[in-house]
C-alpha positions in Angstrom: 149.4 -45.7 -20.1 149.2 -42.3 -22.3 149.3 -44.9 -25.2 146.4 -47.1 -24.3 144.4 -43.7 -23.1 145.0 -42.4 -26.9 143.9 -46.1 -28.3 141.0 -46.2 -26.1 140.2 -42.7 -27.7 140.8 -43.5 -31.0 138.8 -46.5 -31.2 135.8 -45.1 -29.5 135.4 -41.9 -30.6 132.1 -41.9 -32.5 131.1 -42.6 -28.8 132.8 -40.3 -26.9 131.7 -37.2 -29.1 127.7 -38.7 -28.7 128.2 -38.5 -24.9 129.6 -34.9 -25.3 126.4 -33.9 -27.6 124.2 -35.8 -25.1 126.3 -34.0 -22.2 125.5 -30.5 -23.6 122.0 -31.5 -24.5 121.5 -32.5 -21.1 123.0 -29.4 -19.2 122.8 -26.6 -21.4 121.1 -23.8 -19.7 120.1 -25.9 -16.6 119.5 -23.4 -14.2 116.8 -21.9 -16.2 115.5 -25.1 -17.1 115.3 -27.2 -13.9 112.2 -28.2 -13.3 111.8 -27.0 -9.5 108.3 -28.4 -7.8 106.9 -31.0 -5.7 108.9 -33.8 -6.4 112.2 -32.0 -6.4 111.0 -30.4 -3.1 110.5 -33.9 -1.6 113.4 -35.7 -2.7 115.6 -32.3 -1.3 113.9 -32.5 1.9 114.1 -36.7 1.9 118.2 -36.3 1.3 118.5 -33.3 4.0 116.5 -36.0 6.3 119.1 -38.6 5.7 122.2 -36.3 6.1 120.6 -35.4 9.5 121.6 -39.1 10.5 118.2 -40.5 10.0 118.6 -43.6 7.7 115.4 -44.4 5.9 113.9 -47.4 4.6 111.5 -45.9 2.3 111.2 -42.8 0.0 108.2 -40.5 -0.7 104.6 -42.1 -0.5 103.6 -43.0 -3.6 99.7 -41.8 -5.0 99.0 -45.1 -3.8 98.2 -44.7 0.4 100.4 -46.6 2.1 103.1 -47.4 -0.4 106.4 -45.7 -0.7 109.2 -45.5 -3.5 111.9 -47.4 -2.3 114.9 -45.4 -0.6 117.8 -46.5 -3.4 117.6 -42.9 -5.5 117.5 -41.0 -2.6 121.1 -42.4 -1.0 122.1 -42.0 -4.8 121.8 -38.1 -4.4 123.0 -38.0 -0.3 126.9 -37.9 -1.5 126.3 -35.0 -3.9 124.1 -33.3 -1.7 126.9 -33.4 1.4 129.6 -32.5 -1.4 127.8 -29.3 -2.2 126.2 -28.0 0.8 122.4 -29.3 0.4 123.0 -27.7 -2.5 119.5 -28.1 -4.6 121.3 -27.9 -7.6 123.7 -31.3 -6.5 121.1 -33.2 -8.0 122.1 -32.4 -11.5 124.9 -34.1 -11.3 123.5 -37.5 -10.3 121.1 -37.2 -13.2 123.3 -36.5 -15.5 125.2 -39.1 -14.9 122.2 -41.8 -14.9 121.5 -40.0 -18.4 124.9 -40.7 -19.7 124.7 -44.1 -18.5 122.3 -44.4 -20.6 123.5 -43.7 -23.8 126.2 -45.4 -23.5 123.6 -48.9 -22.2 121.6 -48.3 -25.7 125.0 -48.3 -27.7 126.0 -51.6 -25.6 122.9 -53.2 -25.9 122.4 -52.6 -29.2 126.0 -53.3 -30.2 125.7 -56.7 -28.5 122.0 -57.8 -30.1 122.6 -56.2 -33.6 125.7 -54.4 -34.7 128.2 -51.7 -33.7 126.8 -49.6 -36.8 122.7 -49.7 -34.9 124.1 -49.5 -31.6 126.1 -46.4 -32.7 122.8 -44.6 -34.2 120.5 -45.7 -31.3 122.9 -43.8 -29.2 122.9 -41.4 -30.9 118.9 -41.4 -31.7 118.7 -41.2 -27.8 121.3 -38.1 -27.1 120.0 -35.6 -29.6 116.9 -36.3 -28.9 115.2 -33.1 -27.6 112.3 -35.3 -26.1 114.1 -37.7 -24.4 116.8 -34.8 -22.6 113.9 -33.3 -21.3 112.6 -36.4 -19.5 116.3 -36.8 -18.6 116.4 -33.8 -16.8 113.0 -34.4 -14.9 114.9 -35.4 -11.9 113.1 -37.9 -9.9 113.0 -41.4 -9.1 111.0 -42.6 -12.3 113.4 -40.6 -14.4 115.5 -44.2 -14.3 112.8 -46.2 -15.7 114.3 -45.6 -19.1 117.7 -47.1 -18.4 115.6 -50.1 -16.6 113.9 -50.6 -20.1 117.3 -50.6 -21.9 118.5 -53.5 -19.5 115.2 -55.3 -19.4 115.1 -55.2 -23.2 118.7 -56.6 -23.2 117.6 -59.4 -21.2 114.8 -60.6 -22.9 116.7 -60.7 -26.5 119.3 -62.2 -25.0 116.9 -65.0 -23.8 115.5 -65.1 -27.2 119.1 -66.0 -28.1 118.8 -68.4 -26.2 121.7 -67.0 -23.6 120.5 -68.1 -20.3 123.6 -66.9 -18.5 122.2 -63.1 -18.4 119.3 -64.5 -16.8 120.7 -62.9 -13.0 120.1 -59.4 -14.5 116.6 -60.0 -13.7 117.2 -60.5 -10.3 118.7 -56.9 -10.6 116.0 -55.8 -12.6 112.9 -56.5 -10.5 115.4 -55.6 -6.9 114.9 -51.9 -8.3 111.5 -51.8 -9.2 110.3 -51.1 -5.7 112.7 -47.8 -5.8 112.2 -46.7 -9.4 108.1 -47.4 -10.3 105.4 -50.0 -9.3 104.0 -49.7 -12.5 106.8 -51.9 -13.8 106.2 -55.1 -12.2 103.7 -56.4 -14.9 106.7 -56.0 -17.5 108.2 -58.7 -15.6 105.5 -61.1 -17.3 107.6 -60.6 -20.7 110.7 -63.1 -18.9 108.5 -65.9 -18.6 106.6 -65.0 -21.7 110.6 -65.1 -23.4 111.2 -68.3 -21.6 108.0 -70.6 -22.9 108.7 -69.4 -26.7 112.4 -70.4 -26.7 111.5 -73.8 -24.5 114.6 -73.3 -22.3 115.4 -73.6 -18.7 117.5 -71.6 -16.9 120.6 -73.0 -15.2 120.1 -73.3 -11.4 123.2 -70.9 -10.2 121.5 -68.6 -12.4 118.1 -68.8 -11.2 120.4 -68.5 -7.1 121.9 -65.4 -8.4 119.6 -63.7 -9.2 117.5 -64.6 -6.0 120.0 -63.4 -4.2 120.0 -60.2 -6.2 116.5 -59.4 -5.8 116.6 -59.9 -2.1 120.0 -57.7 -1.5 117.7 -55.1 -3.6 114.5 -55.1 -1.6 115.9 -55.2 1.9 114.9 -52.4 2.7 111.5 -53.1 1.7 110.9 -56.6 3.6 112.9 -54.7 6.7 109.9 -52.1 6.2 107.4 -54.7 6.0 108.4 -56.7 8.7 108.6 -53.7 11.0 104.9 -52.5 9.8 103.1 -55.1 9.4 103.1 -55.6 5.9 101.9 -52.0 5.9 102.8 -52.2 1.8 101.3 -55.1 0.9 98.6 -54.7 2.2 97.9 -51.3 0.8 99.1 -52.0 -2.6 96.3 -55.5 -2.8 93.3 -53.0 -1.8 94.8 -50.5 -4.0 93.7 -52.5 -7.0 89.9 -52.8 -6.2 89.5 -49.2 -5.2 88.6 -46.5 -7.8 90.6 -43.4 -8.7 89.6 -42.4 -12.0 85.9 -41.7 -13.2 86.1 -43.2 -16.4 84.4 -45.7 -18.5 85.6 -49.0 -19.8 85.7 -48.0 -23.7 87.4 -44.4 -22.6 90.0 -45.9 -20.3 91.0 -48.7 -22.9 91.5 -45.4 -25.6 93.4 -43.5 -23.4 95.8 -46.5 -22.2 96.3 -47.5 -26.1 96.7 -43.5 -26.6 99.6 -43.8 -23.8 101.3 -46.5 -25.6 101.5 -44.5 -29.1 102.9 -41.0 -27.4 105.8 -43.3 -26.1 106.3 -44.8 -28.8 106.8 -41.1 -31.1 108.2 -39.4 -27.5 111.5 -39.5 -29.2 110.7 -37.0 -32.0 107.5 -35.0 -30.0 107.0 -33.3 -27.0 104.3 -31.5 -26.2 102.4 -32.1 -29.1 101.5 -35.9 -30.2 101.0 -37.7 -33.4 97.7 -39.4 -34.3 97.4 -42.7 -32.0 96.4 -44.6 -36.4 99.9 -42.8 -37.8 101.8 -44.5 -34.9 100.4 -47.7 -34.9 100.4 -47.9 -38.5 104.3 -47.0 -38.7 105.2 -49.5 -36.1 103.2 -52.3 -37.7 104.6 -51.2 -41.2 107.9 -51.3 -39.8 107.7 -54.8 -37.8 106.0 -56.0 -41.0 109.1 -55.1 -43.4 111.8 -55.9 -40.9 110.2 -59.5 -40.6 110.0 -59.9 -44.4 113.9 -58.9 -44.3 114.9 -61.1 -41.6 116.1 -58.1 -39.4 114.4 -59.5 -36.8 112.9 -62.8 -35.9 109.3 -63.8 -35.0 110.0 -64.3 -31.3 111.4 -61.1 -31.0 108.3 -59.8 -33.0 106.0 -61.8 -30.4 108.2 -60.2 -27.4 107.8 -56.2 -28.5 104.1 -57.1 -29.1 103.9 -58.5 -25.7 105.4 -55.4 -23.9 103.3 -52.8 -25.3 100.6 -55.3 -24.7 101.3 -55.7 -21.1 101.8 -52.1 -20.5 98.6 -51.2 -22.3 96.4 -54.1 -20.7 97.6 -53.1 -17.5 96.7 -49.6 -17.0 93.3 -50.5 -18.8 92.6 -52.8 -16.2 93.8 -50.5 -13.3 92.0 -48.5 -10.8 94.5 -45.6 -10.5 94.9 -42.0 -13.0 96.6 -42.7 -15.9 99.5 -40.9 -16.8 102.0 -40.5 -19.7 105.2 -40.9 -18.0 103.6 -45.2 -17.1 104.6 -45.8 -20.9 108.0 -44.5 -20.7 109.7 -48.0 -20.8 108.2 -48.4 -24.4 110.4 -45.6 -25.5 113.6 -47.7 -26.5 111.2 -49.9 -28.9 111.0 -46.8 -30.9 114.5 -46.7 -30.7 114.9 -49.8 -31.5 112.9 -49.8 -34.9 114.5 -45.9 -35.8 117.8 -47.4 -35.8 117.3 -50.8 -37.0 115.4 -48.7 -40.1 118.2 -46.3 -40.5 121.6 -48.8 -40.1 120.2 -51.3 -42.9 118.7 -49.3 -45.5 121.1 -46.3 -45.4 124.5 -48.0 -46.7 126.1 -45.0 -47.4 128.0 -43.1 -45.2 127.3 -39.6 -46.6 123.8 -39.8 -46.4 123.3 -42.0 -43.3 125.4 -38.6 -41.9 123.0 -36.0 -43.8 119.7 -37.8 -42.1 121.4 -37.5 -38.7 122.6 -33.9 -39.0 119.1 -33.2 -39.6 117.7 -35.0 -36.9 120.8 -33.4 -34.9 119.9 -29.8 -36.2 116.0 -30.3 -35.5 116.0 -31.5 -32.2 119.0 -28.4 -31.2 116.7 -26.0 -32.6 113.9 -26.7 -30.3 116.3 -27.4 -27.1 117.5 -23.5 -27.9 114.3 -22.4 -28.2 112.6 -23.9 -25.4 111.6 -21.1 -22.7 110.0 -21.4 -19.0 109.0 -19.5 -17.2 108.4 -21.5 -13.8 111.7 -23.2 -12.9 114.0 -23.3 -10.4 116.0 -19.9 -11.0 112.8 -18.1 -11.1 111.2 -19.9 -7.6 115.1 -18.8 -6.9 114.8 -15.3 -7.6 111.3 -15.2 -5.0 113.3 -16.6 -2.1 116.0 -14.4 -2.8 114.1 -11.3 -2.7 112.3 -12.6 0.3 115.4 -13.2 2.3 116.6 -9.9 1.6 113.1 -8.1 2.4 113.2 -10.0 5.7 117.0 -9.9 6.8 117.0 -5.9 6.3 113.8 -5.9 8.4 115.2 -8.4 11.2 112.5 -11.1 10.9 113.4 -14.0 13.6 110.4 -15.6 11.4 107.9 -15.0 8.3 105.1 -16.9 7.0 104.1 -17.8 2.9 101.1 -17.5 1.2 100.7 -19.2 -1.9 97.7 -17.5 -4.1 97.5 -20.1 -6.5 95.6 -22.7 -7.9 95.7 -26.1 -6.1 99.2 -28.0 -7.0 100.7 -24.7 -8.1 102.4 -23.6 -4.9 105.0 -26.3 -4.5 109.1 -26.0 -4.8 109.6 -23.5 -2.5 109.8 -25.2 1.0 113.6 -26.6 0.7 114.5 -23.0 -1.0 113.0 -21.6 2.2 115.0 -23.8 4.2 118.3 -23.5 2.0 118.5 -19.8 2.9 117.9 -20.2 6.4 114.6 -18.6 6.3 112.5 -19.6 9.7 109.0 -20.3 8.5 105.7 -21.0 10.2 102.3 -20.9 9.3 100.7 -17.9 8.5 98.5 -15.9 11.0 98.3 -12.4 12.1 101.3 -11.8 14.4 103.6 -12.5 12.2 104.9 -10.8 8.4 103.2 -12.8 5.1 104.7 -13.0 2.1 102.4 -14.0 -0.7 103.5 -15.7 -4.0 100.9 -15.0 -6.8 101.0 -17.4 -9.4 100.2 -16.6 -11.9 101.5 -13.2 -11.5 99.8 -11.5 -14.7 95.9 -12.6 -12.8 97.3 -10.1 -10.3 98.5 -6.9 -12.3 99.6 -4.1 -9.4 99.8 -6.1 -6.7 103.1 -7.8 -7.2 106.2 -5.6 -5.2 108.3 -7.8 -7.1 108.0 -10.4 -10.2 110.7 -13.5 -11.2 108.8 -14.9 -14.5 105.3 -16.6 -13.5 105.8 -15.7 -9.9 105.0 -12.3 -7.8 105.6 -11.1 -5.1 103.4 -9.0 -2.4 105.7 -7.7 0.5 103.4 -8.2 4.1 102.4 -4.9 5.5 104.3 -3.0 7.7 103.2 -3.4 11.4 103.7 -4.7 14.9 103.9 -8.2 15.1 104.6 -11.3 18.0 107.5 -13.1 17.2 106.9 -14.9 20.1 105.2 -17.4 18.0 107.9 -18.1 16.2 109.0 -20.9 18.6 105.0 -21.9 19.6 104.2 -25.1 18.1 100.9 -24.8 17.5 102.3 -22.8 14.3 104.9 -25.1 13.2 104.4 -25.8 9.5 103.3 -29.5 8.5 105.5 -31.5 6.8 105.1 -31.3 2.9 102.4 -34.1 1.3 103.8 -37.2 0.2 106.9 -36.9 3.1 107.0 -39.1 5.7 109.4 -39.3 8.7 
């Protein structure tokens, strides 16, 4: 055993020391980077439902009325919640896990299509990346849409292989969409689109598999629908004739093609964003001179087009918001092109290494200098103080006030909870504690100040806890949660 165990090492460990540099990227000063807000509130309060012996079909409603996330990620975080003691900070754990799992899928993936040499640079592309660890940390259930990509681009260059015995991973891959993102159904056009160019049919067990798959996958989705009367369904059809966003035709079309070229340079930029005609014009260069050099073939040409087509075409033609993180399964075709460009026209070891070091060096220079100032430890610090405040003055209850901008007073409601702080909503007969956010549009009034958030202590009087237990004041349950 100790001899395999030091074989296994040995032969993998260009691998193993990626996943420890994508570990570290991934975890390194987490407290004071996790992202605490509405979604995170949610998904806390969703997993505290569930322990509370209430098994759920469905997740959080989406920003579509009527349509929910399907209930998968949240079961995926109930074991880790239960393990630490509801715990908030469980959930790094999980997605850390899903983000290793991902860097070792692009290694495989691109091991298996190309070489071991591109599949070991695209993994390692996608664990330095400073970008990419970020969005890996953003725990929620569209962080997986990623690690969908990487499968869903394995399974249509395997089809353009003409390897039809992959063909049940799609069964898998359209089971989840239901519990990772809507937006990806349209994507699913790309495994017929595969199928016509190659002119090959797909052996019936495989076609029964992957039935079967899909349908084990969205149970709890047709249990729902059954139960409701196609409650979904029906919302998500009228969803696509009503209108969200105010804007016209040409502008929507810019911004949908503007989506497209952030994803595809989201590896190297966050925050900032390289010109939409730099982007485009590198990726066609690129497809261009790997077609010339027989890297790649037309058909797989024809299907990365086709993606970013689809993606584009369909959030031009949709009726909802756009926003950035709908392009996020384009990201491993940036990926894709880095690495192919890298493994076959830098031979040589030394300065293959020197490029990466660079890229390595780079991207850990901006993950050590990233600062916020709204995160989880800082929303931590506010509870804190207020349990403290209220356990030396023997509140049976207290009330919050959020002085904020709409969408700016979120994450604090499962804190709240954690700490076994009794809230209701505010009124008169009972002690407010206001959050200003920012804090600095309040100079002197905050008692007490944990980065962007203050604190203003309620004023000392005589106040009726009997309304603690009236339920007229009984606080409603957060947006986007339903029982």
């Amino acid at each position: 055993m100790t001899k395999k165990f030091a074989k296994f090492i040995s032969h993998n460990l260009i691998l193993l020391t990626i996943l420890l540099i994508g570990l570290f990227f991934r975890i390194y000063n987490f407290k004071n980077l996790y992202i605490f807000e509405h979604d995170q509130d949610l998904y806390s309060w969703i997993v505290k439902d569930i322990l509370s012996g209430h098994l759920r079909l469905i997740g959080q409603l989406t920003s579509i009325d009527g349509v929910f996330i399907g209930p998968l990620y949240y079961y995926f975080l109930v074991p880790f919640y239960r393990i630490f003691n509801y715990n908030p900070l469980a959930a790094i754990l999980p997605a850390t896990i899903v983000s290793l799992a991902a860097i070792v899928s692009v290694y495989y993936v691109f091991w298996r299509l190309f070489e071991k040499r591109t599949g070991l640079i695209a993994a390692f592309i996608y664990s330095v990346s400073f970008p990419i660890a970020i969005i890996d940390r953003w725990i929620v259930p569209t962080q997986l849409v990623i690690i969908w990509s990487i499968w869903f681009f394995y399974l249509c260059f395997s089809l353009l292989k003409n390897n039809p015995q992959i063909f049940f991973i799609s069964g898998i891959l359209s089971g989840l969409i239901w519990h990772i993102h809507i937006g990806l159904i349209p994507i699913m056009l790309l495994v017929p689109i595969c199928l016509v160019i190659t002119k090959q049919k797909i052996p019936k067990n495989q076609i029964i598999y992957s039935i079967f798959l899909f349908f084990i996958l969205s149970l709890p989705y047709f249990v729902f629908e059954l139960k409701h009367d196609f409650l979904q369904t029906r919302s998500l059809i009228s969803a696509m004739t009503v209108e969200r966003g105010a804007i016209e035709v040409f502008e929507r079309f810019k911004i949908a093609f503007s989506g497209a070229s952030i994803a595809l340079s989201r590896f190297l930029v966050i925050g900032g964003r390289v010109h939409v005609t730099v982007v485009y014009l590198l990726f066609f260069s690129l497809i261009y001179f790997f077609k010339k050099r027989q890297i790649i073939t037309k058909k797989q040409i024809i299907a990365v087009i086709s993606w970013i087509f689809l993606v584009v075409f369909t959030q031009f033609l949709s009726k909802r918001d756009i926003s950035d993180y709908y392009f996020n399964s384009i990201i491993i075709i940036a990926i894709l092109l880095t690495a192919l460009l890298l493994s076959h026209f830098i031979k040589q070891r030394k300065l293959l290494l020197i490029v990466l070091s660079i890229y390595f060096l780079w991207n850990l220079s901006k993950l050590a200098g990233y600062k916020l100032n709204n995160t989880y430890e800082y929303k931590k610090g506010v509870v804190d103080y207020i349990k403290s405040d209220a356990s030396r003055k023997s509140y049976p209850c207290i009330a919050v006030n959020y002085v904020a901008d709409f969408g700016s007073g979120v994450g604090f409601r499962y804190l709240l909870w954690y700490e076994n702080l009794a809230t209701i909503i505010p009124n008169e007969n009972v002690p407010v504690y206001k959050i200003l956010i920012p804090q600095d549009r309040y100079k002197g009034e905050s008692d007490f100040i944990s980065g962007l958030f203050g604190l203003k202590l309620p004023e000392e009087k005589k106040f009726d806890f009997n309304v603690c237990s009236d339920s007229k004041y009984k606080q409603p349950p957060l947006f986007l949660y339903t029982d």
